[in-house]
Structure formats: structure tokens, C-alpha cells
C-alpha positions in Angstrom: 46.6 118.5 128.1 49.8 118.6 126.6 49.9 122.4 125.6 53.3 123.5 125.6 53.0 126.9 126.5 50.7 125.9 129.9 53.6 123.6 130.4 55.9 126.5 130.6 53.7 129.0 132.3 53.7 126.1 135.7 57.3 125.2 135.3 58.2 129.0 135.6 55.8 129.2 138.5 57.5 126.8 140.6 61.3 127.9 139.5 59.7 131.6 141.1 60.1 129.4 144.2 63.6 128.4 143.7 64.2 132.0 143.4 62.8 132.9 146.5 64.7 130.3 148.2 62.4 127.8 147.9 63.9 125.4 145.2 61.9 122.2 147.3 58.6 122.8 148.5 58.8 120.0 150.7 61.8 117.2 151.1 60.7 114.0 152.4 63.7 112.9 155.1 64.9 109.4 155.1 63.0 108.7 158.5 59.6 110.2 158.0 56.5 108.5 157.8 55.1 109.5 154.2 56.7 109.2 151.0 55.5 110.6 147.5 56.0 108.3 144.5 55.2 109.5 140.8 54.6 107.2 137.3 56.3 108.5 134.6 57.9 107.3 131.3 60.7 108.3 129.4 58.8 108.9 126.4 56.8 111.9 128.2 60.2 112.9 130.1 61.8 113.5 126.4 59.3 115.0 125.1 59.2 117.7 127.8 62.5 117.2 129.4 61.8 120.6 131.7 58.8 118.2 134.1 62.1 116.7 136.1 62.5 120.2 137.6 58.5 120.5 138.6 58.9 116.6 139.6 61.6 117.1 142.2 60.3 120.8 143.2 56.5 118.8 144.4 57.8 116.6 147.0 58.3 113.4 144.9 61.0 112.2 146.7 60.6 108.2 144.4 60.2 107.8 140.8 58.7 104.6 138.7 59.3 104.1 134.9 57.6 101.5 133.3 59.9 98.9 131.3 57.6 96.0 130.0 53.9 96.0 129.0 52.3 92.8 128.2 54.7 91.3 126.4 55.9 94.9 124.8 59.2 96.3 125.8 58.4 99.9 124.6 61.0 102.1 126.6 64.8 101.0 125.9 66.9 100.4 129.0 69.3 102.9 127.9 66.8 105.6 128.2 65.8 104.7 131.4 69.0 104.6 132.8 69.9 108.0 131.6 66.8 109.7 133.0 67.7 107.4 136.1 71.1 109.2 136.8 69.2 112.4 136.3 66.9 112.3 138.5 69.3 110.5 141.0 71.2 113.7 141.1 67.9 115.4 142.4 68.1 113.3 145.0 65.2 111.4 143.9 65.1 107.7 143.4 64.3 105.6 140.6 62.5 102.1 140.3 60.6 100.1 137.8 56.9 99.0 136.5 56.1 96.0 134.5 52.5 95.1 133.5 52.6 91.5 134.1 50.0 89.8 132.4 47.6 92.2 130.7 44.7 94.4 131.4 41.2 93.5 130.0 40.1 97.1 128.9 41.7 100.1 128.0 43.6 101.4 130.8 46.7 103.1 129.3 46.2 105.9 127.2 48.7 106.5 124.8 48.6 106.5 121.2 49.9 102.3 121.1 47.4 100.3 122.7 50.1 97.7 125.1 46.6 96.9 126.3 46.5 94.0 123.7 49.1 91.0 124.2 50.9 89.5 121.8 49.6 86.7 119.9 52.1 84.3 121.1 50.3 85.0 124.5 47.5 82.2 125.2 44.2 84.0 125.4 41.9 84.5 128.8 38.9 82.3 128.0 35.9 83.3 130.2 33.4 81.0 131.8 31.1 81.9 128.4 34.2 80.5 126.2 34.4 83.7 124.6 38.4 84.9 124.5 40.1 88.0 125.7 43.4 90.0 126.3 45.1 89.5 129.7 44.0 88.6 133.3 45.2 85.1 132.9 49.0 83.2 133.4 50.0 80.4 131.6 53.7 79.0 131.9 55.3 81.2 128.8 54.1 84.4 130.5 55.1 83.8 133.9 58.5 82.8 132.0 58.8 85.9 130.7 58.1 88.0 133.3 60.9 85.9 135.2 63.1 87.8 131.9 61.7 91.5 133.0 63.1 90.9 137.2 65.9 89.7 135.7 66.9 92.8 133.3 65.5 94.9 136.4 68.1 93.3 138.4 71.0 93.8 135.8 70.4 97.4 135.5 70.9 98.1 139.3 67.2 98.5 140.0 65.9 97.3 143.3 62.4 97.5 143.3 59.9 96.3 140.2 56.3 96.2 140.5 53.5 94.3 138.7 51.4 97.1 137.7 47.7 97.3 136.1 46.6 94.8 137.4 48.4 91.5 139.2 45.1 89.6 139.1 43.3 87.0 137.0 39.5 88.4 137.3 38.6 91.0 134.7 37.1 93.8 136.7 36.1 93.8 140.6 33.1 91.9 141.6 34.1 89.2 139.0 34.7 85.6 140.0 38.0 85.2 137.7 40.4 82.2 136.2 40.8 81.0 133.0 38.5 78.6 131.3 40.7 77.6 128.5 40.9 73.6 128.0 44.8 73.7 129.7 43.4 75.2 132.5 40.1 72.9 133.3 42.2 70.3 132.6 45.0 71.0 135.3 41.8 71.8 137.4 40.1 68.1 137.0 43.5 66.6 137.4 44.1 68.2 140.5 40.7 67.6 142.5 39.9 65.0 141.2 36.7 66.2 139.0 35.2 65.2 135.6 34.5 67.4 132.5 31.1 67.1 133.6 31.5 68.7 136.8 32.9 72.0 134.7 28.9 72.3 134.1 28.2 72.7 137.9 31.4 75.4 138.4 30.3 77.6 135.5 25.9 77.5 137.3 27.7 78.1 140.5 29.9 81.0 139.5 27.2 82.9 137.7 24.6 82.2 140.8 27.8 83.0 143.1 27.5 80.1 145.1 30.0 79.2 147.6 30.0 75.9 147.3 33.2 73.1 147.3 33.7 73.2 143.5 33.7 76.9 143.6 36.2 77.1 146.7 38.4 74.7 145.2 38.2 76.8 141.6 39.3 79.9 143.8 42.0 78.4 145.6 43.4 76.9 142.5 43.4 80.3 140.9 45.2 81.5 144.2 47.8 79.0 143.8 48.7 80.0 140.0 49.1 83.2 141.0 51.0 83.1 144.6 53.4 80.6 142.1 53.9 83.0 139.2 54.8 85.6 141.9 57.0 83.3 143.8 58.6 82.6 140.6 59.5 86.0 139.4 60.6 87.3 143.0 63.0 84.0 142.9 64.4 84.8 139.7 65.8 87.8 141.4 65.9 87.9 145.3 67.2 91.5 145.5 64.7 93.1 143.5 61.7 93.8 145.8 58.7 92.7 144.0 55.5 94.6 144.7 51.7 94.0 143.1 48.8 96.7 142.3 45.5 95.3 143.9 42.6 96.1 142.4 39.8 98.1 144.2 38.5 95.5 146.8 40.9 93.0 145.2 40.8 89.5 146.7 40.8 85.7 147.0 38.2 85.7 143.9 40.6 87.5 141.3 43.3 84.9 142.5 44.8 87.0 145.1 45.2 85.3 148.4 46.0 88.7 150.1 47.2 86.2 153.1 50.3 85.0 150.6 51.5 89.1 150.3 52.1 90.3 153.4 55.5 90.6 153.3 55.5 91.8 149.3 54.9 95.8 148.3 51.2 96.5 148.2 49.5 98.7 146.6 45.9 99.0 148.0 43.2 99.6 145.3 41.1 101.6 144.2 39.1 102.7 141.5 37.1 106.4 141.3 40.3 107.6 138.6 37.3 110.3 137.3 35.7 113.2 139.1 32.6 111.3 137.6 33.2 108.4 139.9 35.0 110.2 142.9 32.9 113.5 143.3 29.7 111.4 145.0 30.6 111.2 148.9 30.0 107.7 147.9 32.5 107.4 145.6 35.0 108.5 148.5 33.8 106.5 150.5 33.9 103.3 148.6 37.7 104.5 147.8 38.8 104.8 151.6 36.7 101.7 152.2 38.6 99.7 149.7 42.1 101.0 151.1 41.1 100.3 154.6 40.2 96.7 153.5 43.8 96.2 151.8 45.7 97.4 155.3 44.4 94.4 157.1 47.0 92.4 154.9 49.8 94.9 155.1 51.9 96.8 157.0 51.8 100.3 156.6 55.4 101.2 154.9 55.1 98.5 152.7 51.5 99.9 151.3 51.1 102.0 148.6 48.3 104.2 147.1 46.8 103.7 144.0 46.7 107.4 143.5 44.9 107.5 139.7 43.6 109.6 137.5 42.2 107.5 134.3 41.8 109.2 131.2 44.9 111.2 132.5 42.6 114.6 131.8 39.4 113.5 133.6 40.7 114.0 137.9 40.5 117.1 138.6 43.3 118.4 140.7 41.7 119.1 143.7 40.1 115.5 143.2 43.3 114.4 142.9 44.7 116.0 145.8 41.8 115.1 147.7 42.8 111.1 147.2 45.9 112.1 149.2 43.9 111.9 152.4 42.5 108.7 151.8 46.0 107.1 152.3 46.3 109.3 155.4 43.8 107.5 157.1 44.5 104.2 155.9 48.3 104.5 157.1 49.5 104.0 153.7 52.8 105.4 153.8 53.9 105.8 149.9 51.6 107.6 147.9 52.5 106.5 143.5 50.8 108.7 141.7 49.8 107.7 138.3 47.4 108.2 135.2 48.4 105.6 132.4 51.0 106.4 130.1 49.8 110.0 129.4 50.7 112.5 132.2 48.3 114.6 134.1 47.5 118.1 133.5 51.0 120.0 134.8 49.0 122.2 136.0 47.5 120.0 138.9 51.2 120.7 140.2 50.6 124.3 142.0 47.4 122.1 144.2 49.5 118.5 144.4 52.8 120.2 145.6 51.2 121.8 148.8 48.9 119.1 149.5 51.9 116.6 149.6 53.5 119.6 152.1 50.4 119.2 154.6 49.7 115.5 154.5 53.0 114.4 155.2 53.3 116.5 157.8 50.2 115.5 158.8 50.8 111.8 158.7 53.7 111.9 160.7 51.4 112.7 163.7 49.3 109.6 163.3 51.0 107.1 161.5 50.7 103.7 163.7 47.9 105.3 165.6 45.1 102.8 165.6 41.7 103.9 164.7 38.9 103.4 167.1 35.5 104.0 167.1 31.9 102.5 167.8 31.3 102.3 163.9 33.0 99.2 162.5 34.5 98.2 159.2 34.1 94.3 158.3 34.8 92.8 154.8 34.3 89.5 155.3 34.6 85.7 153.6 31.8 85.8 151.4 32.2 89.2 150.0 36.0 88.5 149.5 35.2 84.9 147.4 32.1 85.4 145.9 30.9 89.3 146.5 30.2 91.3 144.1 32.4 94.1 145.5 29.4 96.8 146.8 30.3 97.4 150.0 28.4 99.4 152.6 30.2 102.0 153.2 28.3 105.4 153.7 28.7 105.4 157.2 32.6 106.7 156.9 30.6 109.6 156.1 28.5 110.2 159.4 31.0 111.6 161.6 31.6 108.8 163.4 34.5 107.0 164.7 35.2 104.5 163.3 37.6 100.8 163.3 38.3 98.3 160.9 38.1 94.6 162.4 39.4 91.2 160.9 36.4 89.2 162.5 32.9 90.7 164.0 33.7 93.0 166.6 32.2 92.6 170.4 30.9 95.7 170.5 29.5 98.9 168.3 27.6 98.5 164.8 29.1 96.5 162.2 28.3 97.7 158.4 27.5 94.5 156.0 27.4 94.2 152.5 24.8 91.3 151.1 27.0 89.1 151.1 28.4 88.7 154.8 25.0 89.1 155.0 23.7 86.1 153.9 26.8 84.6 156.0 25.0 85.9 159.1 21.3 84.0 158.2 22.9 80.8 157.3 24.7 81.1 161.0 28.3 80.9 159.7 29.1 84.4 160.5 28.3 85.8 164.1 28.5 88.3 166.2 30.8 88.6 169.2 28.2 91.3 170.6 28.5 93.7 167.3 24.9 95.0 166.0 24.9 93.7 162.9 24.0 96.7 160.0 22.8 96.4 156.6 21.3 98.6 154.3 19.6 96.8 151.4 16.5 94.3 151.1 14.4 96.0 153.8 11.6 93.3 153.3 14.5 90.6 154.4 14.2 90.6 158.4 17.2 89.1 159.9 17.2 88.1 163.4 19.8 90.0 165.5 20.5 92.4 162.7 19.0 95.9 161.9 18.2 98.0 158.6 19.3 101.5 157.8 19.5 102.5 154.2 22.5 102.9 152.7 21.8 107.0 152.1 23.0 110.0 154.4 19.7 111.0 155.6 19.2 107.7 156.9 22.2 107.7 158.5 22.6 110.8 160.1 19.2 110.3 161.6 20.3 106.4 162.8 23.7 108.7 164.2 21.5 111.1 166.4 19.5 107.8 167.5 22.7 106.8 169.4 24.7 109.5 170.2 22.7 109.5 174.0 24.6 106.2 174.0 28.1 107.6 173.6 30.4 107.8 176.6 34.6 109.0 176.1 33.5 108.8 171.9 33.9 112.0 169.9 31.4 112.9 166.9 30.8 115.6 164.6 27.5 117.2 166.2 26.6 118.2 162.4 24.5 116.1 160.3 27.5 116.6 157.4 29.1 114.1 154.9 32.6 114.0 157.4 34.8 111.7 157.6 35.5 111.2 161.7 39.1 109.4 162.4 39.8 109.0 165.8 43.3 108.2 167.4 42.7 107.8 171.3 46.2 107.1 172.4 47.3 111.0 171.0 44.2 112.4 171.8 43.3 113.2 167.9 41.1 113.6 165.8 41.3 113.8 161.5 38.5 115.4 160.1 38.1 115.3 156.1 35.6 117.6 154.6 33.7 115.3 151.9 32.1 118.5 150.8 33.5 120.2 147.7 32.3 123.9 149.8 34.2 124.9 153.0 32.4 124.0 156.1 32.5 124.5 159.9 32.4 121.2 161.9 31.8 121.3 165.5 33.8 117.8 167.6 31.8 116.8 171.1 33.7 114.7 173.4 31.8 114.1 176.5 32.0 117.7 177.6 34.4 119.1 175.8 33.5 121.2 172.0 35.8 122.6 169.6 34.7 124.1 166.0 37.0 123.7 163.0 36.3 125.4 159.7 37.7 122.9 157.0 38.5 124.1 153.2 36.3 121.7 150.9 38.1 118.3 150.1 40.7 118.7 152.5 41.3 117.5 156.0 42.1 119.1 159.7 43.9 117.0 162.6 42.1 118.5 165.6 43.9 117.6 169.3 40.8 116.9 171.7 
């Protein structure tokens, strides 16, 4: 991954475009809608001092160096700051990463594994008493994270952001918190329970039962988080402090996404392997997950979660293809990153004119609101107690489609089990939405309907109510294609969720147009 000599062979490449007059392949301008962010750490940057020259010739108009690492201060501030200046005379900014409070699993690379905190750091103690690395805050930590804004500050930094991950649940779909005896302790205290009653939280966890103790267990986990962040970002008021949300990230890892809004957020995700992206499912569970996250957020304070982890195991056309993702979720920074360990250089000569094309791209639509009979709905249940599985195929359909805060009045609304089980105990209603879901066929719901979660399915459920369609483009093709339509600009975005170039063919009402689309990659088509 590190070879030198294809490390050479790709930084030549693209100084054969300075030559040419061509030293930038594209500069992001102050005012545009899209900027391009990259992770990087002064240990790879001296080790191959030359990647600051394919850096600022990509479109990377923002870098982020990680300082702090669970309670490990690996890169010294004076390095920082010299690569800092360096890239500042590229015209490139600079800004910091901490990881906050520990990652449960591997998830940096690099020969050091930061991945395990110090001792001096209480442990996480799951609901099975059994103890583990990270995911948890307790006073000391927070404290010393207040010590990493601070430094931040003092070195003329402005933004910092809790990286990998700001959360207290140990993977998605995980009800989190800390079960250690400091932490059931400040929980009794505070609503009034018994030690007994600990029993009945740890049965209704594992059963995923919304019930008061388990509400009142999430909101306390809420509150230590929304306080350790309010803490840091008070210890220095003109850093901007930013979190990394897990894919699907919500109230039941502690993060009350309502508490954020004004904070930098970066939406989550989680395919970081061809393995886990290359299914149209995987890319559609991504873009569902970043579509989710923009409900809390406005779109140039959003950031992507653009990762490939191992460093060597996202292609770079995968890679490039997460770049559309953020297109249609409005997410105007992308932040590139893949651990500690950099990508393959070489995914430079297909990430440089991808960046090109997307941000010119994304200036056409940004603030364009998506509309579309198809509706995206995440809802209470699936955010406290879900098991983060969402339905999500029908992104794929050629459909337009909207994402809606509560159940929409019109158009089919796409559940996951847990909303649905919302809608047969009557707390969760429609406001005239067909109600979808896709699992449990046996289960008949009054008011709702069944269509497998599968593309066959799907499509054929997509031809059923086309007839129905008046003033709504589609994709005629039965194709995995993802349909984003902006009304007010007359637009459409295709994205090609095929690997293989394919011709699509957009109906609206009377009007046809056929695109051919490279695989992966995505076509604004005026309609």
C-alpha cells in the first residue's frame, strides 16, 4: 500500500498536470457549495513528504490532523504546526481531530493500537458486567478532553472534532451506557430507582423494550454526553467543536441528535469495504443513514464520513462512488479518511476528477429539496431501541423520493420493524401515507402493506403504481437507480448503483429523455 516507487509513479502523474498548466485540478472558491476535506497525520506526511503536492493538486481545499487518541498524544504540536504552515501556503487549510473517548474495536490501523485507553481510564462495563475499552465518559476523561480544546485553541486552530466515534454504544443497533457501579448509582440517585430495579433495565434492554426505565436509562446517557460536549466546547468558545456520528447514530448511543444542531456534523456511515458497499444494499443503507442525519443539520455544517477501513480494502472507484452519497444528502464537506494509514495514492488519478464533477454538480442542487411519492421515515422506536436495519431498497427503484420528520400525508412510507411495531400499538400513524414494510409477511397489519425488502419485489410494486403517477418522473427501467428529484430547478440526479455502464430512460408525464451513465457514477438530467 505503501510502495514507494507507485507513490512516485502517481505523484509524477499529477505534476504532468502542473506542467500542462494544470497545477489544481479543481479549486474550491470561498462561496461554493462543496468542500473537500482529507485525514491525514504527520507521521504519514514525513514519511512521504512529496503527498502535500498530490493533496493540494485533488481538490482538498481543508485538511485534519489528528492530535489526541484516547488518552495518547502521539503527534507533537510542533509537527503539526510545521506541516500546518505548509500546507497553508497551498492555500489549504488546517484543523484538528481528537478521539474523545475510545473506540471499542479496532478501527485505526497503524502499527500502535490508540484503540486501547489508558489504564488510568475507567473501563466501559456492559449490561453483562463484562469490561471494555472506550464508548463510555466518566469525569477524568471529559476533563481531559477539556485539556485537548484547550491546546487546540493555543495553537491557533479553530475547528477540533471528536472523531471515531462521539458515542457511548459500542457498535450501531446497540442500546449503550455504562453499567459500571458509579454509573447505576448516579442512575438510581437520579430517578429515584433501587438496585433492584437495575434487574428490570438490563431484561428490558436485551428484549428492547421501550418502556419508562429504559427511556429514562437513554435520556440519562443523553445528558452525560450533551454535558461532556458542552463542557469541552466551553473550555474554548472559539474552537468550533464538531462530532462523527455513527451510521444511524442516535438517542440510544447517547446522542440526542436534537442537542447538535448548531455543532459540526458528520453524518455516518459504515460500508468502509467494497465487501460491505458493493451490494446495492450496502449503498443504500449508506445514503439512507446520511439522509437520516440531515434532518438534524444544516447542510454546511454536515460532513461525510467518507471511509475506507482497512485503508487498502475501498476500492477507488468505491471510494469515489461515496462522493455521490453526500451529493444527495446536501452534505456540503466531504472528510475523507481511512484510519491512521493512508489510502492507496493511487485512488488519486479517480478521487481528483470525481471531486471536479460533484462539486460542480452540487452547486446546481444544493438547498434544492427532494421530493418524491417514495418516503424516507426513521422514526422514535428505531432511533431508541432499533436495531439499526432500515428498509431502504427502495432508494434503489427509480423513484423519487423525500425524507420526512413525521409520517407523510401522502405516497408510501418505508418502515423498519420497529416503527413498525409503533404503528400496531397505534402510537405512530399515518397522516394518509401507505405504510410499507418488508419483513414478517405472516404479520398483517391493518392499514399497512408488504413488499419484500428485494429488487424484484420492488420494481414489480414500482410498475404497480406508476398508472398512479401524475407531474412525478421515474426511471422506466426496472434498474438498481437511484431517482433524486428537485422540482423547483426542474432536475433530476441519477446515480448508477450498477458497477457496468447503463442507459436509463426518465418519463415525466409526456416528456422522455435517455441518459447513458458510467457505472457508479451519477448524471444531473434537466427535465
Amino acid at each position: 500500500m505503501l510502495d514507494r516507487r507507485l507513490f512516485i509513479k502517481n505523484s509524477a502523474l499529477l505534476s504532468t498536470s502542473a506542467l500542462l498548466g494544470n497545477s489544481n485540478l479543481f479549486t474550491i472558491q470561498p462561496n461554493a457549495s462543496r468542500s473537500f476535506g482529507l485525514c491525514v497525520n504527520t507521521k504519514t506526511l514525513n514519511s512521504f513528504p512529496d503527498y502535500i503536492n498530490i493533496i493540494s493538486s485533488s481538490g482538498i481545499n481543508e485538511v485534519w490532523m489528528p492530535l489526541f487518541i484516547n488518552g495518547y498524544w502521539p503527534y507533537p504540536m510542533e509537527d503539526i504546526l510545521l506541516w500546518k504552515e505548509r500546507f497553508e501556503r497551498k492555500g489549504i487549510a488546517v484543523n484538528m481531530v481528537s478521539v474523545p473517548f475510545g473506540h471499542p474495536g479496532g478501527s485505526l490501523g497503524d502499527a500502535q493500537n490508540y484503540d486501547i485507553t489508558p489504564q488510568y481510564w475507567p473501563r466501559r462495563v456492559d449490561i453483562d458486567g463484562n469490561k471494555f475499552s472506550g464508548t463510555s465518559v466518566h469525569p477524568n476523561v471529559t476533563q481531559e478532553n477539556i485539556t485537548v480544546i484547550q491546546k487546540v485553541d493555543k495553537s491557533g486552530f479553530n475547528k477540533l472534532f471528536l472523531d471515531d466515534d462521539f458515542r457511548l454504544a459500542a457498535s450501531p443497533g446497540n442500546i449503550g451506557g455504562c453499567f459500571c457501579d458509579d454509573h447505576q448509582n448516579e442512575f438510581i440517585t437520579k430517578y429515584g430507582y433501587a438496585k433492584k430495579d437495575m434487574e428490570q433495565l438490563s431484561n428490558s434492554i436485551k428484549k428492547r423494550n421501550l418502556d419508562s426505565i429504559v427511556r429514562n436509562w437513554i435520556e440519562y446517557n443523553c445528558d452525560q454526553l450533551t454535558h461532556s460536549f458542552k463542557a469541552q466546547q466551553a473550555a474554548a468558545p472559539h474552537v468550533k467543536l464538531g462530532i462523527m456520528v455513527m451510521y444511524l447514530g442516535s438517542e440510544k448511543a447517547g446522542i440526542r441528535l436534537g442537542d447538535y444542531k448548531e455543532a459540526l456534523f458528520r453524518v455516518g456511515e459504515l460500508m468502509f469495504s467494497d465487501k460491505h458497499f458493493s451490494p446495492v444494499k450496502g449503498k443504500t443503507d449508506e445514503l439512507f443513514s446520511s439522509l437520516f442525519h440531515r434532518r438534524f443539520v444544516k447542510p454546511e455544517m454536515a460532513y461525510s464520513e467518507t471511509t475506507a477501513y482497512p485503508a487498502n480494502k475501498l476500492s477507488a472507484k468505491n471510494m469515489a462512488a461515496k462522493l455521490h452519497i453526500s451529493t444527495i444528502s446536501d452534505v456540503r464537506n466531504t472528510m475523507m479518511m481511512s484510519g491512521l494509514d493512508p489510502f492507496p495514492f493511487s485512488h488519486w488519478t479517480t478521487l481528483a476528477p470525481t471531486i471536479k464533477k460533484v462539486a460542480a454538480m452540487h452547486k446546481k442542487i444544493a438547498g434544492q429539496k427532494l421530493v418524491g411519492p417514495f418516503k424516507h421515515y426513521w422514526g422514535t422506536s428505531s432511533r431508541m431501541i432499533g436495531d439499526d436495519k432500515p428498509y431502504s431498497l427502495f432508494l434503489a427503484a427509480g423513484m423519487p423520493f423525500e425524507v420526512t420528520d413525521i409520517p407523510a400525508a401522502d405516497g408510501w412510507t418505508f418502515l423498519s420493524d420497529f416503527d413498525i411495531e409503533d404503528v400496531s400499538a397505534g402510537t405512530l400513524e399515518s397522516k394518509g401515507t401507505t405504510f410499507i414494510y418488508g419483513s414478517n409477511k405472516e404479520k398483517k397489519i391493518n392499514g399497512m402493506r408488504f413488499i419484500a425488502e428485494d429488487l424484484t419485489t420492488i420494481f414489480t410494486f414500482k410498475q404497480e403504481i406508476i398508472p398512479l403517477l401524475k407531474g412525478v418522473p421515474y426511471v422506466v427501467e426496472d434498474k438498481p437507480v437511484v431517482c433524486a428529484w428537485y422540482p423547483k430547478i426542474k432536475t433530476v440526479l441519477l446515480w448508477n448503483l450498477s458497477e457496468t455502464k447503463e442507459v436509463f430512460t426518465v418519463k415525466l408525464d409526456y416528456k422522455i429523455q435517455t441518459v447513458e451513465i458510467e457505472g457508479l457514477d451519477s448524471k444531473l438530467i434537466a427535465i
